[in-house]
C-alpha positions in Angstrom: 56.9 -4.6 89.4 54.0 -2.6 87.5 53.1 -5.0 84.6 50.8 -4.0 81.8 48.9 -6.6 79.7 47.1 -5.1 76.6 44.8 -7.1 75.2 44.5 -6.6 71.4 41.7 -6.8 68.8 41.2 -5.6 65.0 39.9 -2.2 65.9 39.9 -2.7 69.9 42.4 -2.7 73.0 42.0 -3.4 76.7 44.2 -3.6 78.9 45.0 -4.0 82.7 48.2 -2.9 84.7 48.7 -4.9 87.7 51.2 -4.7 90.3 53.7 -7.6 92.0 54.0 -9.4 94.0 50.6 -7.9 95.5 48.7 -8.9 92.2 46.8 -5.8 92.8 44.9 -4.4 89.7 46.1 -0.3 89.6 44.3 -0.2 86.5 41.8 -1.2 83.8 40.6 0.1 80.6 38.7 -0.9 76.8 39.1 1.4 73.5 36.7 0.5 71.1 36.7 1.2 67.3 39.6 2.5 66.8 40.4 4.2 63.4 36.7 4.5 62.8 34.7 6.8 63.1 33.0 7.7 66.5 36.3 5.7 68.0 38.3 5.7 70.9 40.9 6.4 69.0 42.0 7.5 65.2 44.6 4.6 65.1 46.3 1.9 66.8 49.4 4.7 67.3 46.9 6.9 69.3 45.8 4.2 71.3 48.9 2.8 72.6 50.0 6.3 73.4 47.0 7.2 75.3 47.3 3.4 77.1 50.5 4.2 78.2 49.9 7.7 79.1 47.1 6.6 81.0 49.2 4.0 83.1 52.2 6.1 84.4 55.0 4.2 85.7 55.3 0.8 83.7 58.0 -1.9 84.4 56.9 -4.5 81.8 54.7 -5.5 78.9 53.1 -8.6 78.9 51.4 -9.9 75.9 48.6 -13.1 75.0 50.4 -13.9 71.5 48.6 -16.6 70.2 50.8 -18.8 67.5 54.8 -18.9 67.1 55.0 -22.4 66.1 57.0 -25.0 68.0 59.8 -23.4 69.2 57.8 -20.9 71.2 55.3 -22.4 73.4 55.6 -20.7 76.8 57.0 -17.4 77.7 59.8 -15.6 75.7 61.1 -12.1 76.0 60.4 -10.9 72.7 63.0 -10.3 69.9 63.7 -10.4 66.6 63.6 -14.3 66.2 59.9 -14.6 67.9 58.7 -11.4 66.0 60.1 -13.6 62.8 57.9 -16.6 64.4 55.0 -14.8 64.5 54.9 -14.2 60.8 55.7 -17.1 60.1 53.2 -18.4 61.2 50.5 -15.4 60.6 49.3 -17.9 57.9 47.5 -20.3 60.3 46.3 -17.8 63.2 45.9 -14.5 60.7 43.7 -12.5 62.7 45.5 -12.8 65.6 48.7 -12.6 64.5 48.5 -9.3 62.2 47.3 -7.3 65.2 49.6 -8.9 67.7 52.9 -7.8 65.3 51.3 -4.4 65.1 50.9 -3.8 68.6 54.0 -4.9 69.5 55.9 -3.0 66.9 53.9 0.2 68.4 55.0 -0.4 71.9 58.7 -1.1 71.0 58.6 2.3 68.8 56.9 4.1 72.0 58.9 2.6 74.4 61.8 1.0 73.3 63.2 0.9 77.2 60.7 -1.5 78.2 60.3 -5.2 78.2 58.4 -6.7 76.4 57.3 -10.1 77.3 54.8 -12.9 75.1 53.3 -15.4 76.9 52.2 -17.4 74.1 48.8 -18.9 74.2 50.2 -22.4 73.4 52.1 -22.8 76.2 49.8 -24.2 78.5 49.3 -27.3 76.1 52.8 -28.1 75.4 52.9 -30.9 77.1 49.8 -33.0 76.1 50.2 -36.4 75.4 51.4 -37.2 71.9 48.2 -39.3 71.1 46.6 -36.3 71.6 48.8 -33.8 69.8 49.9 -35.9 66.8 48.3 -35.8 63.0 48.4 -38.6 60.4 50.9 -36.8 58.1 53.6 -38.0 57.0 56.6 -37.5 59.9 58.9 -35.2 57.9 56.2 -33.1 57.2 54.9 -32.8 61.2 58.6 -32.1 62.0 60.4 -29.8 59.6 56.9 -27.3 59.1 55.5 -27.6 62.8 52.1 -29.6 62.1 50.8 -30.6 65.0 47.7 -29.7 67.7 48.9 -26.9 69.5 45.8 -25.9 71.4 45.6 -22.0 72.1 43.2 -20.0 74.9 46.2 -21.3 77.4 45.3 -18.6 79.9 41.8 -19.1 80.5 42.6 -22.7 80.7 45.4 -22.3 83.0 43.6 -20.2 85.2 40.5 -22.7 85.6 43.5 -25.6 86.4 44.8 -23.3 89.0 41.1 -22.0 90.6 39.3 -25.1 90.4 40.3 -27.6 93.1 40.1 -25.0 95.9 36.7 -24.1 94.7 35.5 -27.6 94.7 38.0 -28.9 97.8 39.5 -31.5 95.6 43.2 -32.2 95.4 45.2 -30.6 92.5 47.3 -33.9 91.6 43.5 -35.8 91.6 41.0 -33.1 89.6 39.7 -34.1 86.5 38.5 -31.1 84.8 36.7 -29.6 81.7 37.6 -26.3 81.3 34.6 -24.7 78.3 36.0 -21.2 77.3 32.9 -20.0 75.5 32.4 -17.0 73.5 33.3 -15.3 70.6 36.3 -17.5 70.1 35.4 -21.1 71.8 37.8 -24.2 72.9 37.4 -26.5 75.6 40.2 -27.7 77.7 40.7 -31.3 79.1 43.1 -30.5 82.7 44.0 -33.5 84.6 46.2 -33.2 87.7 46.6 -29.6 86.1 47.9 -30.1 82.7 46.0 -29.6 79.3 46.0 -33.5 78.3 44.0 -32.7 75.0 41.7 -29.7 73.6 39.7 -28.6 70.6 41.7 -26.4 69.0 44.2 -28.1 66.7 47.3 -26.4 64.2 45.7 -23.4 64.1 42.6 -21.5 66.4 39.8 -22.6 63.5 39.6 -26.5 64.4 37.0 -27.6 67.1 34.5 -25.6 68.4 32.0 -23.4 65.4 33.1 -19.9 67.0 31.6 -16.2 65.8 32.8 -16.0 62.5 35.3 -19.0 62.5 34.5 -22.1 60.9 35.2 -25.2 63.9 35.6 -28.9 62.8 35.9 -29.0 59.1 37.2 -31.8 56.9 39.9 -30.2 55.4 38.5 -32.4 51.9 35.8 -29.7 51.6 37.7 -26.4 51.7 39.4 -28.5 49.0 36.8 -29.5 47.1 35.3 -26.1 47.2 38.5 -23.8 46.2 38.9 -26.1 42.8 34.9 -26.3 42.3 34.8 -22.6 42.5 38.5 -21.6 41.7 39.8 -19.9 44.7 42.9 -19.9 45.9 44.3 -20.0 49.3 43.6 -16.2 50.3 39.8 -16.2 49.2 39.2 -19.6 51.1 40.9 -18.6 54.2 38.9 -15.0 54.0 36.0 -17.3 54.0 36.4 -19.5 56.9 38.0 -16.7 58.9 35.7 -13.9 58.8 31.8 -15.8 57.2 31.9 -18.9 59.0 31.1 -20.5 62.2 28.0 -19.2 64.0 27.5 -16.2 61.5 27.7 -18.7 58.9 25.5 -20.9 60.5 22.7 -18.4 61.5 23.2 -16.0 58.6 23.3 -13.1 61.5 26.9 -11.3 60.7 29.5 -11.1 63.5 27.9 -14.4 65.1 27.2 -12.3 68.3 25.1 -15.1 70.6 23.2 -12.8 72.4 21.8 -11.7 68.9 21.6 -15.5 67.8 19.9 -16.0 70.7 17.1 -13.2 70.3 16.7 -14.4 66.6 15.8 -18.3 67.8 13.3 -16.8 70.3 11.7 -15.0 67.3 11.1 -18.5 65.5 14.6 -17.8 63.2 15.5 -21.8 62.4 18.8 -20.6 61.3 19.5 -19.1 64.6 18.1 -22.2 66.4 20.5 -24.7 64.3 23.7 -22.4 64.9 22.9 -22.6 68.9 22.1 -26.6 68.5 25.1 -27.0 66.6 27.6 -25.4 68.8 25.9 -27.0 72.2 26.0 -30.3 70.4 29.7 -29.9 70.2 30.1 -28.8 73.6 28.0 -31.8 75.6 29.7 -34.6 73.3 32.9 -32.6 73.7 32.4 -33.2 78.2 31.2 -36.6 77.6 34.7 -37.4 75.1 37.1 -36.2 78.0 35.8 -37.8 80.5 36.6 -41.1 78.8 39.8 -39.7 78.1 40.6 -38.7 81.7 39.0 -42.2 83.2 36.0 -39.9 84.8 35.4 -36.1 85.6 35.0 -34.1 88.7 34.2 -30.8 87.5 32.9 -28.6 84.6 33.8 -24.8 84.2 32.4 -22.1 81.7 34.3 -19.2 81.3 34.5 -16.5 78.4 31.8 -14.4 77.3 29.2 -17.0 76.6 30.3 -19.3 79.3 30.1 -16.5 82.1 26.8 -14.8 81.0 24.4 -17.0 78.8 22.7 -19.3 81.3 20.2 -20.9 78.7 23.3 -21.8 76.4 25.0 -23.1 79.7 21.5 -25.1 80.0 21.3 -26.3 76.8 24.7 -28.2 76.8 24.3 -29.7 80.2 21.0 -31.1 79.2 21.1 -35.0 79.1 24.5 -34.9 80.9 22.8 -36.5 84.1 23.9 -39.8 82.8 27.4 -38.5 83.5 26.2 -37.1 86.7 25.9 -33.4 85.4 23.5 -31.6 85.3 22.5 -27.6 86.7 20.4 -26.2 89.4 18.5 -24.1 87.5 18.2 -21.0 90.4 21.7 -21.2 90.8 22.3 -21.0 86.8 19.9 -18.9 86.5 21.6 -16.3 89.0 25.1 -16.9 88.9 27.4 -14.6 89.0 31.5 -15.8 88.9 33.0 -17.2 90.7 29.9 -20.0 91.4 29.0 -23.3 91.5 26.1 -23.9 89.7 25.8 -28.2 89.6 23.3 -30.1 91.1 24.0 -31.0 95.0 22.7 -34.6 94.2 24.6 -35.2 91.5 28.7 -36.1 91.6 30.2 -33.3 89.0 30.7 -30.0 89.8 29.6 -27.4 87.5 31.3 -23.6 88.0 31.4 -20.0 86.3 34.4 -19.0 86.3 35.7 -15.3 85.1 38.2 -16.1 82.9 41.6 -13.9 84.7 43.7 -14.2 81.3 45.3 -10.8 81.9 46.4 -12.0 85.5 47.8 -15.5 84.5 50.0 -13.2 82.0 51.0 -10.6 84.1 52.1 -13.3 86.8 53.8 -15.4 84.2 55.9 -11.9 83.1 56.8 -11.2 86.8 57.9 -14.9 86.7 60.4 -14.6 84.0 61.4 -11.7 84.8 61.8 -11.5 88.5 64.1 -15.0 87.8 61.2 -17.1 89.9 
């Protein structure tokens, strides 16, 4: 079974087509801009035409949809009842959504003879504990509109769950791991005996960690407070915390790009310098938090593109972790290329890069559902 997995963004798609049960990857490729000029493509139509055209003989379509509510976390064959799902809940993952629903309506329009498969980004967390999952509202509200922690970036967690204990030779049903998927959309993962028993990301992918142009934690009071002090409404405050918040906000530097945060806080910007402090803050008390919810910790991973490829922001959260027993060998950080260890040898955590394989864990969860395994 030839399985393609696009991987959609606002004006970007790549994609990988990977053949079962080999796993083998026939295939990989990025189009950038798209509908601008300069682009890969004029428009989203053109790209998934020239993806498809690309990839030849196709057997499935796997996609990382990121928020259908409760009744959809796992993997679904797409129809028109998850389609409806995913608007109806477009209001609390809008990015994400709007392009996912687009792509997907492309696809079924260009190939209306293929599957077409979501493996929804909540599904890896849908079994948390419901300490962990649970909000103080009121009960009718959690149940008849779907409030709850959902927890999304299932993929790249389920991949580290799957990786981790042959890479550090300890036993699945025993590992206590937290899984840091860093980069320009951030959530960290805490995986014991390989399930998600609690993460950063709440009802929707804005809660937790300060990502590029999200906002992370946030008392929900202050969007409040600011929408009557300044008279917005809805629309203009999501606009806000979706697109001018998190690390751009922080650092003033649009997109929130780290390597560019980065550069700025080597050139003296404090801006810059707080936005890093602020999101490595978040991450080191974030470790020290699930280990205390797990009882102890045997490993730490960093995945995504931060996580994989900025060894000074991998540095700056593990400092002052020793107490823990983490902490990083600097020539190995320094150096490391995934799939690594990077820890300390004297010290009792493991510490790993990890590439995150998100297109993979789809395409194998597709073949799964499909192939009746």
């Amino acid at each position: 079974m030839r399985v393609l997995v696009p991987n959609l963004g606002s004006t970007s798609l790549k994609f990988k087509l990977l053949e079962f049960p080999a796993e083998s990857e026939l295939l990989a490729g990025r189009l950038e801009r798209i509908g601008r000029p300069g682009g890969d493509a004029p428009s989203y139509s053109a790209a998934v035409r020239g993806v498809l055209a690309q990839s030849g003989r196709i057997d499935a379509v796997g996609f990382k949809a990121v928020h259908a509510g409760p009744e959809y976390c796992g993997t679904f064959r797409i129809d028109g009842a998850l389609l409806e799902a995913l608007r109806a809940y477009e209001p609390a993952a809008p990015l994400h959504n709007r392009i996912y629903l687009e792509g997907i309506r492309e696809f079924q329009k260009q190939r209306p003879d293929l599957p077409l498969v979501a493996v929804l980004e909540t599904g890896f967390h849908r079994d948390m504990p419901p300490w962990a999952c649970t909000y103080g509202l009121p009960a009718p509200l959690r149940q008849q509109h779907g409030v709850r922690k959902y927890g999304f970036h299932g993929a790249s967690h389920r991949s580290a769950a799957e990786r981790l204990p042959a890479l550090v030779g300890i036993e699945p049903d025993l590992l206590r791991a937290v899984s840091c998927h860093l980069g320009g959309s951030s959530s960290i993962c805490a995986i014991h005996a390989g399930r998600s028993v609690d993460t950063t990301m709440g009802f929707s992918p804005q809660s937790g960690l300060e990502n590029a142009t999200r906002h992370g934690e946030l008392d929900a009071f202050a969007a409040l407070f600011l929408m009557e002090r300044l008279g917005m409404g809805p629309p203009e405050m999501r606009a806000i915390l979706v697109q001018e918040g998190g690390l751009a906000g922080l650092s003033g530097i649009p997109g929130g790009d780290v390597r560019d945060i980065e550069a700025a806080a080597r050139a003296g910007d404090a801006s810059a310098e707080l936005a890093l402090a602020v999101l490595a803050y978040q991450v080191r008390k974030t470790i020290g938090a699930y280990a205390a919810a797990m009882g102890g910790l045997d490993v730490v991973s960093f995945s995504g593109g931060i996580g994989e490829n900025a060894a000074a922001f991998r540095e700056r959260v593990c400092e002052g972790l020793e107490f823990l027993g983490v902490g990083l060998d600097r020539e190995a950080n320094a150096s490391a290329v995934p799939d690594c260890r990077i820890g300390r040898p004297d010290l009792p955590v493991a510490c790993v890069v990890l590439a995150a394989q998100e297109e993979l864990v789809v395409a194998r969860e597709v073949y799964r559902l499909l192939s009746g395994r």
